[in-house]
RODRENLUM-683758 format. One record per residue (C-alpha): residue number from 1; residue in three letters; y, z, x. Coordinates in steps of 0.1 Angstrom, whole numbers, plus 5000, padded with zeros to 4 digits. Layout:
BEGIN
SITE    k    r  north    up  east
SITE  NUM  ALA      Y     Z     X
...
//
This chain:
BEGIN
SITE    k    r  north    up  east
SITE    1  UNK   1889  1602  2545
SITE    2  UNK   1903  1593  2510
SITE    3  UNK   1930  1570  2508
SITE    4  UNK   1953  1588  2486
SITE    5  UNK   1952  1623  2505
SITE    6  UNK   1967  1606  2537
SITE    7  UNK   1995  1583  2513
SITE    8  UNK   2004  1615  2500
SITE    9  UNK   2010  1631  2533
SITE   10  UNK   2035  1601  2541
SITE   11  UNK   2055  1605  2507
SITE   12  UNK   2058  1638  2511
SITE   13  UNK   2072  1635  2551
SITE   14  UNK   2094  1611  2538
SITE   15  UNK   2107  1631  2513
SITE   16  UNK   2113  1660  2540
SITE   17  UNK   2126  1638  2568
SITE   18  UNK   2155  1623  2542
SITE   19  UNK   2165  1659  2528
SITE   20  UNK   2164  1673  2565
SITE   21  UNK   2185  1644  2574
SITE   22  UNK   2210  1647  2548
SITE   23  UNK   2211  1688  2557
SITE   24  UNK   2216  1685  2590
SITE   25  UNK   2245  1655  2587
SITE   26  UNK   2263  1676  2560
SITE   27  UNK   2267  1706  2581
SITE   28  UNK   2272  1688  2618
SITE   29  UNK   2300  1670  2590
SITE   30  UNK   2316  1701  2577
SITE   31  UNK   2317  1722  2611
SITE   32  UNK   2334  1692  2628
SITE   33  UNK   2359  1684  2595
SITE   34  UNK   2359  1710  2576
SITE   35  UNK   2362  1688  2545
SITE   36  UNK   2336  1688  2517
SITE   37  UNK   2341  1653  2508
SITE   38  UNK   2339  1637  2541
SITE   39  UNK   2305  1664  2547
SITE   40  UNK   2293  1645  2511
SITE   41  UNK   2303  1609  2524
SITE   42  UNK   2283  1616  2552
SITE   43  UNK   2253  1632  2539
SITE   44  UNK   2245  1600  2520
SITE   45  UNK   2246  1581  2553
SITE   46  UNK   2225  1613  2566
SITE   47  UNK   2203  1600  2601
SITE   48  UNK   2228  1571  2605
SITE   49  UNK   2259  1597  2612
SITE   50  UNK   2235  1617  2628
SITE   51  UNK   2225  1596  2656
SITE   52  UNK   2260  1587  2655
SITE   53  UNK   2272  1623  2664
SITE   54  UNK   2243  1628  2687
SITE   55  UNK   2256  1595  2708
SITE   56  UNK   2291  1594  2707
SITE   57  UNK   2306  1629  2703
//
């Protein structure tokens, strides 16, 4: 299997998994505050607010 082929499998599920992230934390954000700068604040901590909402709410 050529090297490059699989590397560029793993840049582009990283790519995927960050804007998913951020997607997902902006509109779990914006449901729960309704406030576009907290929805933004959190979308840049993305999976960290996430897994925060997921464990603690």
């Amino acid at each position: 299997m050529n090297g490059r082929h699989f590397y560029g499998v793993r840049i582009e599920g990283a790519k995927w998994g960050v804007s998913f992230g951020s997607a997902l934390s902006i509109a779990i954000s914006y449901t729960n505050h309704h406030s576009i700068l907290w929805a933004i604040i959190d979308g840049i901590f993305s999976w960290i607010y996430v897994l925060y909402f997921a464990l603690f709410r």
